[in-house]
LOKE-622065 format. One record per residue (C-alpha): chain; residue number from 1; x, y, z. Coordinates in steps of 0.5 Angstrom, whole numbers, plus 500, padded with zeros to 3 digits. Example, Ala and Ser with C-alpha at 12.3 -4.5 7.8 and 13.67 -1.06 7.14 Angstrom:
BEGIN
kette:A, nr:1, u:525, v:491, w:516 .
kette:A, nr:2, u:527, v:498, w:514 .
! end
This chain:
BEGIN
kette:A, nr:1, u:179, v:921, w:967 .
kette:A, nr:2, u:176, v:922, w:960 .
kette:A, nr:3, u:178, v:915, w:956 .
kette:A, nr:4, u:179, v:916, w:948 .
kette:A, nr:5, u:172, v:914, w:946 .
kette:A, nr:6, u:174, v:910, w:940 .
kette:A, nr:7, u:178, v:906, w:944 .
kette:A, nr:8, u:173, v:906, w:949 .
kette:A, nr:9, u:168, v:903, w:944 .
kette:A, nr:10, u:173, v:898, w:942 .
kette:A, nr:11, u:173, v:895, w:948 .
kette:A, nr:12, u:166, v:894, w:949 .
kette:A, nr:13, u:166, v:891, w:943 .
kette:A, nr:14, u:172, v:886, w:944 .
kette:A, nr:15, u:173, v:885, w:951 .
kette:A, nr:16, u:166, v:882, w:953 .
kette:A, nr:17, u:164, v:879, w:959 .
kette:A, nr:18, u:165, v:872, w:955 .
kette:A, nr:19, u:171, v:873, w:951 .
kette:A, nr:20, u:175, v:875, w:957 .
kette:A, nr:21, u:173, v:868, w:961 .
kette:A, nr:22, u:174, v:863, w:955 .
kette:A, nr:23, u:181, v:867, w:953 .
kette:A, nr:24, u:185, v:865, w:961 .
kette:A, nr:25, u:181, v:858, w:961 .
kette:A, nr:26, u:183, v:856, w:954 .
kette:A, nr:27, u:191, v:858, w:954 .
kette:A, nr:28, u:191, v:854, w:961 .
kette:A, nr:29, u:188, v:849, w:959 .
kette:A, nr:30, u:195, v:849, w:952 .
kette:A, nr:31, u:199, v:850, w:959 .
kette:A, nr:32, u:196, v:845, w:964 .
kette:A, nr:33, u:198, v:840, w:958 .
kette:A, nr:34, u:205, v:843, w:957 .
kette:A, nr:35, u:207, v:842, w:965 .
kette:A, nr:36, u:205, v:834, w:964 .
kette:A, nr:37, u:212, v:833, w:959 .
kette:A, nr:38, u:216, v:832, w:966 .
kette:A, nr:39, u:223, v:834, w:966 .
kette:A, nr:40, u:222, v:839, w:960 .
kette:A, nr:41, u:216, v:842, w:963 .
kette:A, nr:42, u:219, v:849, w:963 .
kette:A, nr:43, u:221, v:848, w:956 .
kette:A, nr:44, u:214, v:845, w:954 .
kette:A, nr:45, u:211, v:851, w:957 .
kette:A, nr:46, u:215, v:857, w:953 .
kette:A, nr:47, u:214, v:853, w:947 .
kette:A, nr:48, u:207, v:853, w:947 .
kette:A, nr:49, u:207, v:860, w:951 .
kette:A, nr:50, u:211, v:863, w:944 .
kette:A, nr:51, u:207, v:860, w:939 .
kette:A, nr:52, u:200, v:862, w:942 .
kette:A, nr:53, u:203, v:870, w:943 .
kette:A, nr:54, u:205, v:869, w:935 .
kette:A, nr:55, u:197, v:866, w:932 .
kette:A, nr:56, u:193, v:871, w:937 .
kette:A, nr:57, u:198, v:878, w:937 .
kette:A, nr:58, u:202, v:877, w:930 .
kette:A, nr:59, u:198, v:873, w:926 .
kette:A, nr:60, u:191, v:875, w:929 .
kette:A, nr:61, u:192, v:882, w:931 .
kette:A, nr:62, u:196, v:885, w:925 .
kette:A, nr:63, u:189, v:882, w:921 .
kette:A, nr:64, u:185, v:886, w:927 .
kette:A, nr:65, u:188, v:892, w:926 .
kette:A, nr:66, u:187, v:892, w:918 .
kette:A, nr:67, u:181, v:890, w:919 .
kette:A, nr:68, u:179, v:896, w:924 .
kette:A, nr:69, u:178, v:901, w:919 .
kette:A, nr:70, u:176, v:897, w:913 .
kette:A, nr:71, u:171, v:893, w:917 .
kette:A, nr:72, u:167, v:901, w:918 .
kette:A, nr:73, u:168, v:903, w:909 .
kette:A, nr:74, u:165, v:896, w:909 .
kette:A, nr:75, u:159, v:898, w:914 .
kette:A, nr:76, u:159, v:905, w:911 .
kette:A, nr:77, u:160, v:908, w:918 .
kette:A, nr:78, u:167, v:910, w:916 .
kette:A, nr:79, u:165, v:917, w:913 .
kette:A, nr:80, u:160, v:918, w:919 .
kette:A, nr:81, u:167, v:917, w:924 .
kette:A, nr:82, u:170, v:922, w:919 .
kette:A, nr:83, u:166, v:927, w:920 .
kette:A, nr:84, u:166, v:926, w:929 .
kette:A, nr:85, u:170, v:931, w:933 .
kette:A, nr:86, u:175, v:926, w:934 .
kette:A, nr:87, u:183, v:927, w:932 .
kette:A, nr:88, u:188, v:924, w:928 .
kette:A, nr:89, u:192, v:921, w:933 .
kette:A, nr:90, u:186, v:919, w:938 .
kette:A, nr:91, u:183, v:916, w:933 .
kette:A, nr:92, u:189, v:913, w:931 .
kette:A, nr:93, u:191, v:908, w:936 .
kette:A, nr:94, u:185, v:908, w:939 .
kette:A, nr:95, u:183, v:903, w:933 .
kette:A, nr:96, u:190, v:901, w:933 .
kette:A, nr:97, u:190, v:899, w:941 .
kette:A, nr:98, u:182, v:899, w:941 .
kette:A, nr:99, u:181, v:894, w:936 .
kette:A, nr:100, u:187, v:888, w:938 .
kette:A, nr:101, u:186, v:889, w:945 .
kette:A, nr:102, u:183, v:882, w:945 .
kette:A, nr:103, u:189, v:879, w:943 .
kette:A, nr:104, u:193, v:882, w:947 .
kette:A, nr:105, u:190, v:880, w:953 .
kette:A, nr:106, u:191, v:873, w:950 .
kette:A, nr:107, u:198, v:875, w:949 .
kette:A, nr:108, u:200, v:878, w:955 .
kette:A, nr:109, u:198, v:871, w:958 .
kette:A, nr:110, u:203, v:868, w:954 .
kette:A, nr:111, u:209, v:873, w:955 .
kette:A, nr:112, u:207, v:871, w:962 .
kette:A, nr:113, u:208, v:865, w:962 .
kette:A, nr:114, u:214, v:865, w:958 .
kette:A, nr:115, u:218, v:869, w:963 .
kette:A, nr:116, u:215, v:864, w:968 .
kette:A, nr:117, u:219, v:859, w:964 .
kette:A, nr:118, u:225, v:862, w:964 .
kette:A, nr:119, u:226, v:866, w:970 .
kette:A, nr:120, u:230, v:862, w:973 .
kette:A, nr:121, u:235, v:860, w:967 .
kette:A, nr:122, u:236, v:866, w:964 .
kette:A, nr:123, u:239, v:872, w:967 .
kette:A, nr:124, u:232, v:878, w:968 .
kette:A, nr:125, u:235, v:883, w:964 .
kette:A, nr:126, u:236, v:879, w:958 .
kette:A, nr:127, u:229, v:876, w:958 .
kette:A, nr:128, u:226, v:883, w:959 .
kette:A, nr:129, u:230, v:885, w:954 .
kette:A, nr:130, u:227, v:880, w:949 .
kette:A, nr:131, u:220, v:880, w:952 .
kette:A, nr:132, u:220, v:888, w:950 .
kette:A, nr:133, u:223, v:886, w:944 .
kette:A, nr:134, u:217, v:881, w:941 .
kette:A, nr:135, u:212, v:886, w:944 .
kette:A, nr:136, u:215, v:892, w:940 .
kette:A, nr:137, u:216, v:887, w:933 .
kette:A, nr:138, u:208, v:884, w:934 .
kette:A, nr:139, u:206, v:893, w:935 .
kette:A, nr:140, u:210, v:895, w:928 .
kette:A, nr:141, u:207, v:888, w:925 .
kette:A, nr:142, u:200, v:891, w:927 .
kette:A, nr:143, u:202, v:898, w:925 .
kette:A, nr:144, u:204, v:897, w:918 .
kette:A, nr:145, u:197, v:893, w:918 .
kette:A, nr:146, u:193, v:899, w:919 .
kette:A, nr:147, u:198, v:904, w:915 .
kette:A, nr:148, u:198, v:899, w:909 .
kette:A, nr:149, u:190, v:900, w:910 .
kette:A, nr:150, u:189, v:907, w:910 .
kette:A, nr:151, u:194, v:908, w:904 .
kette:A, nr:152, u:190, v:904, w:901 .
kette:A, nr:153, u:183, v:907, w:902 .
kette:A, nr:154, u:187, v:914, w:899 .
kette:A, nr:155, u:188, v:909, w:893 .
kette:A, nr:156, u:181, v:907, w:892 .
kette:A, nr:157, u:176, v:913, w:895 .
kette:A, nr:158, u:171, v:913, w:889 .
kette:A, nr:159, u:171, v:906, w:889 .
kette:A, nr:160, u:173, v:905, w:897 .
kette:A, nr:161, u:175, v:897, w:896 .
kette:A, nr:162, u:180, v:895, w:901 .
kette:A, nr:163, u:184, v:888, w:901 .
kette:A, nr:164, u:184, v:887, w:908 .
kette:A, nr:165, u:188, v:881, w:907 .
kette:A, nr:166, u:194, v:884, w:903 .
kette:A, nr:167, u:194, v:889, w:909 .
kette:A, nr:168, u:194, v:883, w:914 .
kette:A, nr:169, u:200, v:880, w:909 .
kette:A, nr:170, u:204, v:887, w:909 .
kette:A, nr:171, u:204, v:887, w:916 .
kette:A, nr:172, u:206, v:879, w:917 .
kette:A, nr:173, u:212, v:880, w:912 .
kette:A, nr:174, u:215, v:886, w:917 .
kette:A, nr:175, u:212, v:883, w:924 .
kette:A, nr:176, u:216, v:877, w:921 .
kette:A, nr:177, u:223, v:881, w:919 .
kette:A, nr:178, u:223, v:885, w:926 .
kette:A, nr:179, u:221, v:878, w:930 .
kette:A, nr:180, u:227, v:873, w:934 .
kette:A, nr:181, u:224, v:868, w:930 .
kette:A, nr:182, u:229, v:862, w:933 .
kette:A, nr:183, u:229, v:865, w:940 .
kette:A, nr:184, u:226, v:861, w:944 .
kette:A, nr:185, u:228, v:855, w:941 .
kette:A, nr:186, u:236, v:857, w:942 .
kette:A, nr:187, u:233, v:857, w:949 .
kette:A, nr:188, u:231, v:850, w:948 .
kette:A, nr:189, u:237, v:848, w:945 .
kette:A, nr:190, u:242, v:851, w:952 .
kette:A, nr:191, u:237, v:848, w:956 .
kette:A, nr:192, u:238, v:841, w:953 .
kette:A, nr:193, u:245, v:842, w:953 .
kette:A, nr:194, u:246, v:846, w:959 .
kette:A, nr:195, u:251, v:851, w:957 .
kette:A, nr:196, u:246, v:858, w:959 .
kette:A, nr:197, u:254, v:861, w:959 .
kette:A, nr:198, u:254, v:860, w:951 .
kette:A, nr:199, u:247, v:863, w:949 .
kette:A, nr:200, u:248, v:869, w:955 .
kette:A, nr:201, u:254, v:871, w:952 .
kette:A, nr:202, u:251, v:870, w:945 .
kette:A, nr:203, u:246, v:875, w:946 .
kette:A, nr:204, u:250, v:880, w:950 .
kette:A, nr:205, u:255, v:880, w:944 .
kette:A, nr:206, u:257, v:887, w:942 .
kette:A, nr:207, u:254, v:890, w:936 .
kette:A, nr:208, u:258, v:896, w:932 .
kette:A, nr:209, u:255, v:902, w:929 .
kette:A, nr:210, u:259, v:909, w:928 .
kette:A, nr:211, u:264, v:907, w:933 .
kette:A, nr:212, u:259, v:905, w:939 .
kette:A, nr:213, u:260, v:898, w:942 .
kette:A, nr:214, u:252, v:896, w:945 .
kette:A, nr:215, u:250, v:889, w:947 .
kette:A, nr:216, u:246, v:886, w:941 .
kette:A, nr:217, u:239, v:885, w:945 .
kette:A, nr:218, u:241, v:893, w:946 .
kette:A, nr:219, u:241, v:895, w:940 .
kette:A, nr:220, u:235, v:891, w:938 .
kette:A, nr:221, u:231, v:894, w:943 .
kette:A, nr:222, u:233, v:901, w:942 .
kette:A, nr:223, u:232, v:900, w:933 .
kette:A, nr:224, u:225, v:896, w:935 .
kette:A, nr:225, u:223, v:903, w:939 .
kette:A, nr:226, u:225, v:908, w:933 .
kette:A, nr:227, u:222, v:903, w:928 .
kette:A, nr:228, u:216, v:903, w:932 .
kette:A, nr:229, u:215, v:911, w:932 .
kette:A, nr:230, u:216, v:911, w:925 .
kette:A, nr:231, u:210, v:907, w:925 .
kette:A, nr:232, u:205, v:910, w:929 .
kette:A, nr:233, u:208, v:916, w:925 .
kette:A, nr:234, u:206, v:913, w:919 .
kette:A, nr:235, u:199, v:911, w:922 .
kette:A, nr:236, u:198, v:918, w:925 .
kette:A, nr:237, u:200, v:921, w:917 .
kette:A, nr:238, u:196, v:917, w:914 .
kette:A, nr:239, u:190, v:918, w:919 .
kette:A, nr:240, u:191, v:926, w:918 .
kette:A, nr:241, u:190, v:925, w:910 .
kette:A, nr:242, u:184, v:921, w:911 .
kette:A, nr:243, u:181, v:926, w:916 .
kette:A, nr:244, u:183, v:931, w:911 .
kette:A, nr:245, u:188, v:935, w:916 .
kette:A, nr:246, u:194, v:939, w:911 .
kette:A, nr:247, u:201, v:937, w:912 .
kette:A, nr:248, u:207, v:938, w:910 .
kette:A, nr:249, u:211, v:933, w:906 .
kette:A, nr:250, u:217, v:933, w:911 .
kette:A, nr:251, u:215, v:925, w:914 .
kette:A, nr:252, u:217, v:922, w:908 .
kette:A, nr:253, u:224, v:925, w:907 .
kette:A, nr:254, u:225, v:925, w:915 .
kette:A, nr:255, u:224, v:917, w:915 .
kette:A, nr:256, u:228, v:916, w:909 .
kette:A, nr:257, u:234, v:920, w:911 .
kette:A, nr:258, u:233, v:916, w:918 .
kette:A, nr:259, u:234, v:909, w:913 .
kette:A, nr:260, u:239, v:912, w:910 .
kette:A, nr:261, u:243, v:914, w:917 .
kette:A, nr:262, u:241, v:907, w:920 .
kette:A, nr:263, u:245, v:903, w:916 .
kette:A, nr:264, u:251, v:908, w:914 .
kette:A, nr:265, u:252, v:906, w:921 .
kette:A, nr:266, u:254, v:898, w:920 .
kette:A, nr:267, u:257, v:901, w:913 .
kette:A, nr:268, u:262, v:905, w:917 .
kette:A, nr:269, u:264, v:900, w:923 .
kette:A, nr:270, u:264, v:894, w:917 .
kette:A, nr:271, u:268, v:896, w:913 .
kette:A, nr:272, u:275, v:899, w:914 .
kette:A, nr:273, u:275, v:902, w:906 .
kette:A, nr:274, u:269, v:905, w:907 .
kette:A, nr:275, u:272, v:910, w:911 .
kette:A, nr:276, u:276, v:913, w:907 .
kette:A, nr:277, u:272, v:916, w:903 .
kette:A, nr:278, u:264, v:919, w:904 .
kette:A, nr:279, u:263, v:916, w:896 .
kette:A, nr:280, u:260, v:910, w:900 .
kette:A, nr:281, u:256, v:913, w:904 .
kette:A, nr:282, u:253, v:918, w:900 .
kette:A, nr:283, u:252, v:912, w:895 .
kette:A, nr:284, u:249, v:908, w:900 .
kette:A, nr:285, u:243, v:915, w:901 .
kette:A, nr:286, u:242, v:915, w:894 .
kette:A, nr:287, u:241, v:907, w:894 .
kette:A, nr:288, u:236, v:908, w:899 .
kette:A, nr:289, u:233, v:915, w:897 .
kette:A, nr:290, u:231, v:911, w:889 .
kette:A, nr:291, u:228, v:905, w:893 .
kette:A, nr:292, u:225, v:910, w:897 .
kette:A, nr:293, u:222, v:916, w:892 .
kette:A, nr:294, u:219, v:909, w:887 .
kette:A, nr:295, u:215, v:907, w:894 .
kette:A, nr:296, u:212, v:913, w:895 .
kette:A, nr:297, u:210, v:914, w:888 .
kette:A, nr:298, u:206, v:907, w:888 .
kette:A, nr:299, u:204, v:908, w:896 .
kette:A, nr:300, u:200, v:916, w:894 .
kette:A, nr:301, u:195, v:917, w:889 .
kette:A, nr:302, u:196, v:922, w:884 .
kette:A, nr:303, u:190, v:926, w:885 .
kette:A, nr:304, u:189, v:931, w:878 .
kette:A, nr:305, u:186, v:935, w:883 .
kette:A, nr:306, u:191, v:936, w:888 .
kette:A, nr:307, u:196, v:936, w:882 .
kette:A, nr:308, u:192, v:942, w:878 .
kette:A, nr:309, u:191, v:946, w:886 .
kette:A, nr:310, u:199, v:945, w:886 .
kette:A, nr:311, u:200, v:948, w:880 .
kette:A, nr:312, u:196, v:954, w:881 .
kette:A, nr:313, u:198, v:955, w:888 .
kette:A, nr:314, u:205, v:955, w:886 .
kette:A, nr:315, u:204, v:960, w:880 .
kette:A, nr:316, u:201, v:965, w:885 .
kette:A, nr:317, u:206, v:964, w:889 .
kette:A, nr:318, u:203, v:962, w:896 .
kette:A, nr:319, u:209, v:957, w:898 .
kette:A, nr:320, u:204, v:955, w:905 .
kette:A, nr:321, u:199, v:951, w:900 .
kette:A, nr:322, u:204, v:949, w:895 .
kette:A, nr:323, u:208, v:944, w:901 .
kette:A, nr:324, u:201, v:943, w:903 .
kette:A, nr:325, u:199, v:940, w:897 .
kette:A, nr:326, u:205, v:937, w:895 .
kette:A, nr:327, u:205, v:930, w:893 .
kette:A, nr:328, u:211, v:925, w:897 .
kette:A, nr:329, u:214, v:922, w:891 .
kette:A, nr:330, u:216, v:930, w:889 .
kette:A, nr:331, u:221, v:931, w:895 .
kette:A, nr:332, u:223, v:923, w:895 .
kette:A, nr:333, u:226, v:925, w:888 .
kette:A, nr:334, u:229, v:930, w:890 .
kette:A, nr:335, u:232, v:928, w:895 .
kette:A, nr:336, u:235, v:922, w:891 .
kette:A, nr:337, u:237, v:928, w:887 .
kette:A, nr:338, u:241, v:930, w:892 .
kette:A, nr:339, u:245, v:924, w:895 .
kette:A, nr:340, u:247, v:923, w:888 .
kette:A, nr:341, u:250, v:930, w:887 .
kette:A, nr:342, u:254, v:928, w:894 .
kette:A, nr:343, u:256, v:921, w:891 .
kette:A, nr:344, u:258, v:924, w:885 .
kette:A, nr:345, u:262, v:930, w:889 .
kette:A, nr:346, u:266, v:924, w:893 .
kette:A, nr:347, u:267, v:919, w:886 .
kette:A, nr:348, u:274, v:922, w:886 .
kette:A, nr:349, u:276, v:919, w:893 .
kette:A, nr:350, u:273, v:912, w:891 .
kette:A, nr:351, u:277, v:907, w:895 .
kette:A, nr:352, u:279, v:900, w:889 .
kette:A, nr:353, u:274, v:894, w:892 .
kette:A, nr:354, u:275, v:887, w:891 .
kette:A, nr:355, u:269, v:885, w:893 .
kette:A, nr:356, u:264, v:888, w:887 .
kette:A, nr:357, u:263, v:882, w:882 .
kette:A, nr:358, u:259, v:885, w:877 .
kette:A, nr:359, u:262, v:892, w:877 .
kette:A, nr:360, u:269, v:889, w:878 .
kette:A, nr:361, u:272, v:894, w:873 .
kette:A, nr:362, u:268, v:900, w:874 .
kette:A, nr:363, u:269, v:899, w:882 .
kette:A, nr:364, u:276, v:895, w:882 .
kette:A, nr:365, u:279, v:902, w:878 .
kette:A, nr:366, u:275, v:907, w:880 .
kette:A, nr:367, u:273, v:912, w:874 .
kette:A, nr:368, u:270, v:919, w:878 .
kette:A, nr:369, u:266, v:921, w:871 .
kette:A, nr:370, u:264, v:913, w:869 .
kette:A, nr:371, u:261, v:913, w:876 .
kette:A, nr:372, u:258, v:919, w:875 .
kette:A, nr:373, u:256, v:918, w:868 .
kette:A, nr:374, u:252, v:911, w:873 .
kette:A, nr:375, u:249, v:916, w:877 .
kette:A, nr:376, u:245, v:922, w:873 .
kette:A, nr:377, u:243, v:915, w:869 .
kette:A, nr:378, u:240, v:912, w:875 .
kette:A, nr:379, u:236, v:919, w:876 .
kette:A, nr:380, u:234, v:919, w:868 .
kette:A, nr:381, u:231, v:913, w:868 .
kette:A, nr:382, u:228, v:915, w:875 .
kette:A, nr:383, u:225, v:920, w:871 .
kette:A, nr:384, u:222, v:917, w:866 .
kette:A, nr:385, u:218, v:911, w:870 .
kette:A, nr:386, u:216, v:917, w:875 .
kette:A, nr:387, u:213, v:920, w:869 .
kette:A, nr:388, u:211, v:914, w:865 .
kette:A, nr:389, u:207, v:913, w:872 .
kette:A, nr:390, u:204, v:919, w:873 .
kette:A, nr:391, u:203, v:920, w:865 .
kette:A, nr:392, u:198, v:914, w:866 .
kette:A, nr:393, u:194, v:916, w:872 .
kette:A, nr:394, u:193, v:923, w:868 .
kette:A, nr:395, u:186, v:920, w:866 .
kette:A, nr:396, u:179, v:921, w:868 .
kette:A, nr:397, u:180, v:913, w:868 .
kette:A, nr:398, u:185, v:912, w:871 .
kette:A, nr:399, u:182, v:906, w:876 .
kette:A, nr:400, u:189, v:901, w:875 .
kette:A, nr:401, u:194, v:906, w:872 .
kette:A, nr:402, u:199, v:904, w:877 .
kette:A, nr:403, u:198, v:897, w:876 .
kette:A, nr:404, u:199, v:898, w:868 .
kette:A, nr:405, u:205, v:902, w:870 .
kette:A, nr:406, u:208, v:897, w:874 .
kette:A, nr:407, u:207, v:892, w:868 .
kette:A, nr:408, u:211, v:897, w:863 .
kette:A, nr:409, u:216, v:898, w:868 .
kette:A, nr:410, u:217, v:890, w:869 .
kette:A, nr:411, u:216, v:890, w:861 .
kette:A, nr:412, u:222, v:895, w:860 .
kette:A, nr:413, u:227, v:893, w:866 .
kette:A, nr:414, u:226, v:885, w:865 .
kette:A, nr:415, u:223, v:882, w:858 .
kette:A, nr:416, u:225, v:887, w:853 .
kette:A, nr:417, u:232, v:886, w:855 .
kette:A, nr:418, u:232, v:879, w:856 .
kette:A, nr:419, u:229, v:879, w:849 .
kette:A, nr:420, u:235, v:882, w:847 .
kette:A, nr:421, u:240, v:878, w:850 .
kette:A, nr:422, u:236, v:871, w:846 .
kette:A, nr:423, u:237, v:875, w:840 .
kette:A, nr:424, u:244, v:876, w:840 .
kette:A, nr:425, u:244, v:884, w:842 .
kette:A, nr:426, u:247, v:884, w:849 .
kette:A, nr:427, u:250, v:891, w:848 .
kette:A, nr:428, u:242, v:893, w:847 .
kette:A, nr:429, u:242, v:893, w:857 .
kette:A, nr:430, u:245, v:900, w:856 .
kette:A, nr:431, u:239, v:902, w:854 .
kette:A, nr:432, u:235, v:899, w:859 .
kette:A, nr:433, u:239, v:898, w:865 .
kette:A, nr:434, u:243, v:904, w:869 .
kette:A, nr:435, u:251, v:903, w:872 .
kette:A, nr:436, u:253, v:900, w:865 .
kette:A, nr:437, u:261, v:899, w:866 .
kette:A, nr:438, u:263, v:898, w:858 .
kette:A, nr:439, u:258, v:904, w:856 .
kette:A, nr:440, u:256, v:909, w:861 .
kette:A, nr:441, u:256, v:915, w:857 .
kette:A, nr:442, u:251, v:911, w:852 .
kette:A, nr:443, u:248, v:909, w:858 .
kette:A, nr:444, u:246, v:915, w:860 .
kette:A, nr:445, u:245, v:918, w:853 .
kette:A, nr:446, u:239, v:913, w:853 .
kette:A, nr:447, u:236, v:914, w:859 .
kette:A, nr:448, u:236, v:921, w:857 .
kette:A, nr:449, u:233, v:920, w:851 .
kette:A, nr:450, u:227, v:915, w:854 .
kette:A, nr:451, u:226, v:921, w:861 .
kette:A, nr:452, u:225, v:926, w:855 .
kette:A, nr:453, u:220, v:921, w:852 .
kette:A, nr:454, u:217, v:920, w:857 .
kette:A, nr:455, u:215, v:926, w:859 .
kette:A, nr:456, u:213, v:929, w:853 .
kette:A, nr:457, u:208, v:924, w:855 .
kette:A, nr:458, u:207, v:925, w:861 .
kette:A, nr:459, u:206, v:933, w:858 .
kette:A, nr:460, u:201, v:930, w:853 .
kette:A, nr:461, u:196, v:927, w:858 .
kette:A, nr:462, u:196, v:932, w:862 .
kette:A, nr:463, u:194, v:937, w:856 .
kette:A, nr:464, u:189, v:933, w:854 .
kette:A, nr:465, u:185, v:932, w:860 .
kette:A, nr:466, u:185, v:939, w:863 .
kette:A, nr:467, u:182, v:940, w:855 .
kette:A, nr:468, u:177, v:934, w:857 .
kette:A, nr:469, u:176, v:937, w:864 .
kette:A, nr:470, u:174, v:945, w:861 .
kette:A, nr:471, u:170, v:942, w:855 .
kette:A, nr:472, u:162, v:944, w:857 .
kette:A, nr:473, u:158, v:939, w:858 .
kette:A, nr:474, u:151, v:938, w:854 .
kette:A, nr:475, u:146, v:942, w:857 .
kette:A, nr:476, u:143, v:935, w:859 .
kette:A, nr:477, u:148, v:932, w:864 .
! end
């Protein structure tokens, strides 16, 4: 059988004769030491074996796996692997598994003797369940690691500069939101109080989610799996980028609508008002559309060069290259777009809530055009950061364009109008805020009055260096 030789050359390079004795020997040297706490034996036992699966899997694996692909731009072997007959895909988890199989030689020791620990207090369905969990949350940690690293090698390639510890710290913050963190240690807690009969049905309480009843480590397992193909989608898309394969923009659009999917589920089973009316879950799309469509604005480079071949392409009419070079961020917004028109349609079947402190009176007495007006002012100043972000890049300097659009960003939606407040001018947050329940027609007047603005700025600066990039050269240059 042919074995992916990425994979392969990883495996000779982590998994050494000398590497793969001390591992055993020292994590049964922890668990020889464990054994010798008497009565708590086991619970010693599934202690440590969880700690160490954390420090070798999760916090060491995630920095191996944002490590694989900087450690070649950094030994300038990067361009060579670039050019090989390998795939997106096989080169894909073959740094992904390849680089952290060390690691998770140790971790599958750890998990062993967790479950060794275990079996014979917790029923073995339930502790399958849970050991698949961890595995599946330390692999999304070690895939957004990578994915983080490669977005950002798409980021900075004139410089090719990648900060291996940011990666390693995006990829902590997600392993640590997918990870049962207190677990083991509620299984200490029964096993001292000897009331397993509690926890067992703790974890087999029925979760709600569009009307289906699912057992809670169920449910976990089954939203661990499709968060985990996302996430080897996300590094195998980002791979065929940095391979220079043309796609399709569709992957983006298709996880956001997921989300949006996702949570409209406890939506509908958590509250009985809500499914009296589609504004909720519409507005709950458009929520997640807008934080979706800013994420992939400052995750894609704006490339002058793809955004002139996209403009070329669609005033020749060839749709095929067009998709092909069509930056993320464009369809998120449209998307966005689109769940705001579908809340705006559902506005007039709103249900009163009394749960919305800061809109009670836009919420409480639902006005369909006031939520309307809330809406389209959202979209505008959606529009007007997305130019002001993209006007910045449009420069033949644009080294940290989208770090000084974050600060312009953070100045308009936070200082000026604290500014404002200390002087007396409250009213002065319609203009810098959507969703104003005392003004929304000023509201949206404002932010549409700044998107036009901004993309007149955005117009200029891209006037301005396709003028400079045009102009001829001096002879000498």
């Amino acid at each position: 059988m042919s074995l992916n030789p990425e994979f392969r050359r990883n495996l000779w390079l982590e998994l050494t004769p000398q590497r793969l004795l001390l591992m055993p020997i020292i994590l049964g040297l922890f668990f020889a030491i464990a054994a010798q706490m008497g009565s708590a034996a086991n619970d010693a036992i599934d202690r440590v074996g969880g700690i160490m699966f954390i420090l070798l899997v999760v916090l060491w694996g995630c920095r191996r796996a944002a490590a694989s692909v900087a450690g070649e731009v950094r030994e300038g072997t990067w361009d060579w692997q670039r050019m090989s007959a390998l795939g997106p895909w096989s080169m894909a988890w073959g740094k992904l598994l390849g680089s952290t199989a060390f690691v998770w030689y140790g971790g599958i020791i750890c998990l062993a003797a967790m479950a060794y620990a275990r079996s014979s207090q917790i029923p073995g369905d339930l502790l399958a369940l849970h050991l698949a969990s961890t595995v599946m949350a330390a692999l999304i940690g070690q895939s957004v690691s990578l994915a983080a690293c490669l977005a950002w090698l798409r980021k900075t390639r004139p410089t090719r500069r990648l900060p291996v510890t940011l990666c390693h710290i995006f990829g902590l913050i997600v392993a640590y939101g997918f990870m049962e963190w207190g677990f083991w240690e509620r299984m200490l807690y029964v096993a001292q109080s000897g009331d397993t009969a509690s926890l067992v049905d703790h974890y087999r309480r029925p979760i709600l989610w569009y009307g289906l009843s699912l057992e809670a480590t169920t449910f976990r397992l089954l939203s661990l799996a499709a968060f985990l193909g996302w996430s080897l989608l996300a590094v195998h898309r980002l791979m065929r980028a940095e391979l220079q394969v043309k796609q399709w923009p569709w992957a983006w659009l298709a996880f956001t609508l997921f989300l949006a999917l996702y949570a409209n589920g406890f939506l509908v089973a958590g509250c009985a008002a809500c499914g009296d009316s589609p504004f909720w879950s519409a507005f709950l799309g458009f929520v997640i559309a807008v934080a979706g469509a800013y994420l992939a604005l400052f995750l894609e480079a704006k490339d002058v060069v793809r955004l002139r071949g996209l403009r070329a392409a669609l005033g020749v009419g060839t749709w095929g290259r067009a998709l092909t070079l069509t930056p993320t961020w464009l369809p998120a917004t449209g998307l966005a777009g689109f769940f705001g028109v579908l809340a705006m349609a559902a506005s007039g079947t709103i249900p009163p809530l009394d749960w919305a402190s800061s809109y009670k009176d836009l919420l409480s007495a639902p006005n369909p055009a006031a939520i309307s007006a809330g809406i389209l002012s959202q979209l505008a100043f959606l529009m007007r950061d997305f130019a002001l972000v993209v006007g910045l890049n449009l420069s033949e300097r644009r080294k940290r364009a989208d770090l000084a659009a974050l600060v312009y960003l953070l100045v308009l939606y936070g200082l000026v109008p604290v500014l404002l407040q200390t002087i007396g001018l409250d009213w002065a947050w319609v203009a810098f805020w959507p969703f104003d329940p005392n003004h929304p027609w000023l509201n949206l007047a404002l932010a549409a009055a700044q998107a036009g603005i901004a993309i007149a700025f955005m117009a200029w600066r891209w006037g301005r260096l396709q003028a400079t990039l045009l102009a001829p050269r001096p002879s000498g240059e």
